[in-house]
PASEBA-1860 file (N, C-alpha, C; in nm, 3 decimals):
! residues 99
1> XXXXXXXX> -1.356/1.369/-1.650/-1.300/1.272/-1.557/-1.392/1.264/-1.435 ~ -1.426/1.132/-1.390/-1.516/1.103/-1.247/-1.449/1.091/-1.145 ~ -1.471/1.153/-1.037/-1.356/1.108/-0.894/-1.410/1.055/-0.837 ~ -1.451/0.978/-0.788/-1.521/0.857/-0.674/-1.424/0.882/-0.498 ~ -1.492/0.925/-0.433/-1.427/0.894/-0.259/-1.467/0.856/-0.210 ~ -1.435/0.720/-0.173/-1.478/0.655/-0.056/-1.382/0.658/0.063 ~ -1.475/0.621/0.177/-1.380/0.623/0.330/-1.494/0.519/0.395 ~ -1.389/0.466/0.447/-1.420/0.323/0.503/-1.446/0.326/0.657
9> XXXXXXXX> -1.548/0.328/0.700/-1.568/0.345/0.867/-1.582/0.489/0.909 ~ -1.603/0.529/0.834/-1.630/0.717/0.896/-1.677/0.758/0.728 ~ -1.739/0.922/0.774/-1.800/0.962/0.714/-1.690/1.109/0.672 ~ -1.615/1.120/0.554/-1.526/1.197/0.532/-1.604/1.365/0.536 ~ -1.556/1.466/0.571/-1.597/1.594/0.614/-1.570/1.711/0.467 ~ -1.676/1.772/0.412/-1.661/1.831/0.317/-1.539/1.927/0.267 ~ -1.498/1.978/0.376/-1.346/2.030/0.360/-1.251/1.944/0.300 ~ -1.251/1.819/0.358/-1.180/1.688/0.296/-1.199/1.633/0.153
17> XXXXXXXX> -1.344/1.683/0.144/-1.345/1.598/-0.002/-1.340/1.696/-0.094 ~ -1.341/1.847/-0.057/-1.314/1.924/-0.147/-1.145/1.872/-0.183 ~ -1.092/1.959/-0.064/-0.928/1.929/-0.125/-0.856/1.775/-0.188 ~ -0.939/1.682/-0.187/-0.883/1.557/-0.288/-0.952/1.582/-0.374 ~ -1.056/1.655/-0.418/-1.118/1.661/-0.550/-1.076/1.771/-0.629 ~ -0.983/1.862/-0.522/-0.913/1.962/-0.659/-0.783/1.918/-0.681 ~ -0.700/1.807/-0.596/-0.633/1.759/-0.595/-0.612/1.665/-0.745 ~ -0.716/1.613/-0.744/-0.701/1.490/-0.834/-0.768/1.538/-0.961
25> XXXXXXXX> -0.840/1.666/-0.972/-0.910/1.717/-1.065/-0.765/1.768/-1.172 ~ -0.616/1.824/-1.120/-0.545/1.832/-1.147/-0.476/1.737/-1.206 ~ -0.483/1.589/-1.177/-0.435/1.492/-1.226/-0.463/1.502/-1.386 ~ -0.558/1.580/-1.430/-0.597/1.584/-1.591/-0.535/1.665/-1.689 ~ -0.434/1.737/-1.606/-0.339/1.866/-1.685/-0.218/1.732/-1.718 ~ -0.201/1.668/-1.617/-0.070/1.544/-1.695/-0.115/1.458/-1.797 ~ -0.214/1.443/-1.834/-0.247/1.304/-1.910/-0.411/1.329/-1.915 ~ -0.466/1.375/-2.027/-0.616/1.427/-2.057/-0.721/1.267/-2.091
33> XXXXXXXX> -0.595/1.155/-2.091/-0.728/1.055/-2.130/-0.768/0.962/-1.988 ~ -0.773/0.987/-1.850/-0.820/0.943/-1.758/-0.959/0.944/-1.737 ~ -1.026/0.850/-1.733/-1.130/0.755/-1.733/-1.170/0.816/-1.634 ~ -1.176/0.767/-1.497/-1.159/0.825/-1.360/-1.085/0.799/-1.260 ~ -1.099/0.797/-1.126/-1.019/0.796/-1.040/-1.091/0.776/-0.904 ~ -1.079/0.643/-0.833/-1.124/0.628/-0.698/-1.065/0.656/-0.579 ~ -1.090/0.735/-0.459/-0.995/0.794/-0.400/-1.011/0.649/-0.260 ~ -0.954/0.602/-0.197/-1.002/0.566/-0.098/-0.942/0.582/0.043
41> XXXXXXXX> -1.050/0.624/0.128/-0.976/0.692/0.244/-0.994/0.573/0.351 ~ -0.894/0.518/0.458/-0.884/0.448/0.571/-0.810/0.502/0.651 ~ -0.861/0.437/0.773/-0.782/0.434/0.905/-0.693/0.309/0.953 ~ -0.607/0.353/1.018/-0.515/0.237/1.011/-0.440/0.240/1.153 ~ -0.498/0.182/1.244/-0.532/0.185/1.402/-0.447/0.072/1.423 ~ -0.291/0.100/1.487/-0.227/0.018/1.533/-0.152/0.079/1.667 ~ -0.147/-0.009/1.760/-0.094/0.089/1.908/-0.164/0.226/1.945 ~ -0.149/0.300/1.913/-0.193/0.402/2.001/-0.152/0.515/1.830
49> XXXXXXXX> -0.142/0.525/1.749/-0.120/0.544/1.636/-0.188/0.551/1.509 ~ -0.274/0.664/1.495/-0.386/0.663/1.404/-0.345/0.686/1.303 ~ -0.279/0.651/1.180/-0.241/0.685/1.053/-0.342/0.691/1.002 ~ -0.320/0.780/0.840/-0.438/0.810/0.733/-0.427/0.719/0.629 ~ -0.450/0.645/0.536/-0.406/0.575/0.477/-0.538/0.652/0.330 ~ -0.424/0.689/0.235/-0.517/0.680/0.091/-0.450/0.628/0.003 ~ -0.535/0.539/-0.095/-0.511/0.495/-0.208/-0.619/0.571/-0.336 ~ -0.519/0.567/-0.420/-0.611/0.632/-0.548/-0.576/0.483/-0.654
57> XXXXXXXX> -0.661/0.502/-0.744/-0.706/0.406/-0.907/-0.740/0.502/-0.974 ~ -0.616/0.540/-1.044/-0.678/0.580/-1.167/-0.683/0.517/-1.290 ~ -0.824/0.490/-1.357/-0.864/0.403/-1.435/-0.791/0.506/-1.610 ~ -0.694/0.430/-1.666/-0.658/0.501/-1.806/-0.676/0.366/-1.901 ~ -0.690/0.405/-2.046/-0.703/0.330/-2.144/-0.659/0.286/-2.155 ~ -0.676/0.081/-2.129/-0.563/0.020/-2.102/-0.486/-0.074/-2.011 ~ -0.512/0.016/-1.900/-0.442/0.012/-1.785/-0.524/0.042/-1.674 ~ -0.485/0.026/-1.528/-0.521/0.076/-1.402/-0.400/0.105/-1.309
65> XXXXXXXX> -0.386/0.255/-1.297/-0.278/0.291/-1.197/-0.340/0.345/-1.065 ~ -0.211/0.250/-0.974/-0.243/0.236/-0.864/-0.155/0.293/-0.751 ~ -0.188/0.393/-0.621/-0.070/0.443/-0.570/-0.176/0.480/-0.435 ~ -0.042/0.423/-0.352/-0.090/0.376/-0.161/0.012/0.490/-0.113 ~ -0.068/0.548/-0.015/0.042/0.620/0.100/-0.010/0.662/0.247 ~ 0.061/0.649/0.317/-0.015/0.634/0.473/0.062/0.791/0.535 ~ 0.015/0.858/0.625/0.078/0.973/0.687/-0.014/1.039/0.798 ~ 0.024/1.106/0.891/-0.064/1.129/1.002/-0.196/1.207/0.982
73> XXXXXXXX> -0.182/1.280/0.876/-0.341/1.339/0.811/-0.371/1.296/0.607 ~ -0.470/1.343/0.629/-0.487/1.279/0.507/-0.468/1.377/0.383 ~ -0.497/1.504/0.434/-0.429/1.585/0.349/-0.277/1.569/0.292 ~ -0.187/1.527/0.381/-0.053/1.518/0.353/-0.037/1.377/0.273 ~ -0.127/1.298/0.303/-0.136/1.184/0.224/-0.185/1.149/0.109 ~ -0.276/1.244/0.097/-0.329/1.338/-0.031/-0.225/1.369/-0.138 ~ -0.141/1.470/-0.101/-0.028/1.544/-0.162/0.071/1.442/-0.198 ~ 0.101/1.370/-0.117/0.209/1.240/-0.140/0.142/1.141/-0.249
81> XXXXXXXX> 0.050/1.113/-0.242/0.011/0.992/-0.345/-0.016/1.090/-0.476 ~ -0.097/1.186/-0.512/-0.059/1.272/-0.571/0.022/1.283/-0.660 ~ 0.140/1.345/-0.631/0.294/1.290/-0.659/0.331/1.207/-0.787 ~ 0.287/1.072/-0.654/0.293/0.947/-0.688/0.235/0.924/-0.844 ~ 0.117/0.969/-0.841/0.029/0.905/-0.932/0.036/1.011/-1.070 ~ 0.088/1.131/-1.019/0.158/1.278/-1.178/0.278/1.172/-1.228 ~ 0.336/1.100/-1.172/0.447/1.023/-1.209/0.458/0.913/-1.312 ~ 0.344/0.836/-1.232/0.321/0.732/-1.280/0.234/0.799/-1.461
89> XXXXXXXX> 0.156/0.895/-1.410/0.072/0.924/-1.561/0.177/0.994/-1.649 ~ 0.262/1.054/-1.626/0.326/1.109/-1.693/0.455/1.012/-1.768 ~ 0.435/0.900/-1.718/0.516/0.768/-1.778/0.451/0.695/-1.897 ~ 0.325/0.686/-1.790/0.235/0.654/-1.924/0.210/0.729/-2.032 ~ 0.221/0.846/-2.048/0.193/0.958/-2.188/0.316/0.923/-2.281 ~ 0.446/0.935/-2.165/0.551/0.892/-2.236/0.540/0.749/-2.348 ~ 0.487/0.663/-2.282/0.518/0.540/-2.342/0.406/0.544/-2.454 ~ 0.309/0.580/-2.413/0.197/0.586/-2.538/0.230/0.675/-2.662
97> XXX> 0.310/0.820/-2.616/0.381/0.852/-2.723/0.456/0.781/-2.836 ~ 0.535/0.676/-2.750/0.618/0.589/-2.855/0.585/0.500/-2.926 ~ 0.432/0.488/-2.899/0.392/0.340/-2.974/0.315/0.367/-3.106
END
């Protein structure tokens, strides 16, 4: 599986890209046929209010799953989309099972 991170307007800090890359390296224990996975990191500058904003794509046979989550660091936003996206793959195994 390939992880791709991008961050949009800054230059993400190796501590950072470690922990989404063991993060999402995990994504392969739910569902072994993932293609890869683009992480993308933004800022999201409204009022006085710096949110983290990541979205992941993970590219599966088929399909493209997609999962957004915003939170005051990106680690935690990390963990939340995360989540999101064990969910979503683990739906998909389901359904591919049945067909």
């Amino acid at each position: 599986m390939n992880i791709k991170i991008h961050s949009a307007g800054f230059t993400a800090d190796q501590k950072l890209v470690g922990f989404i890359q063991d993060k999402m390296q995990k994504l392969g224990t739910f569902y072994d046929k993932i293609i890869d996975v683009d992480v993308f990191l933004k800022l999201d500058c409204h009022a006085k209010i710096r949110d983290k904003v990541v979205e992941v794509r993970t590219n599966v046979p088929g399909s493209t799953l997609f999962a957004e989550n915003t939170a005051m660091s990106f680690e935690n936003a990390t963990v939340d989309v995360f989540e999101t996206v064990k969910k979503q793959l683990s739906k998909k195994k389901e359904l591919s099972k049945g067909l």
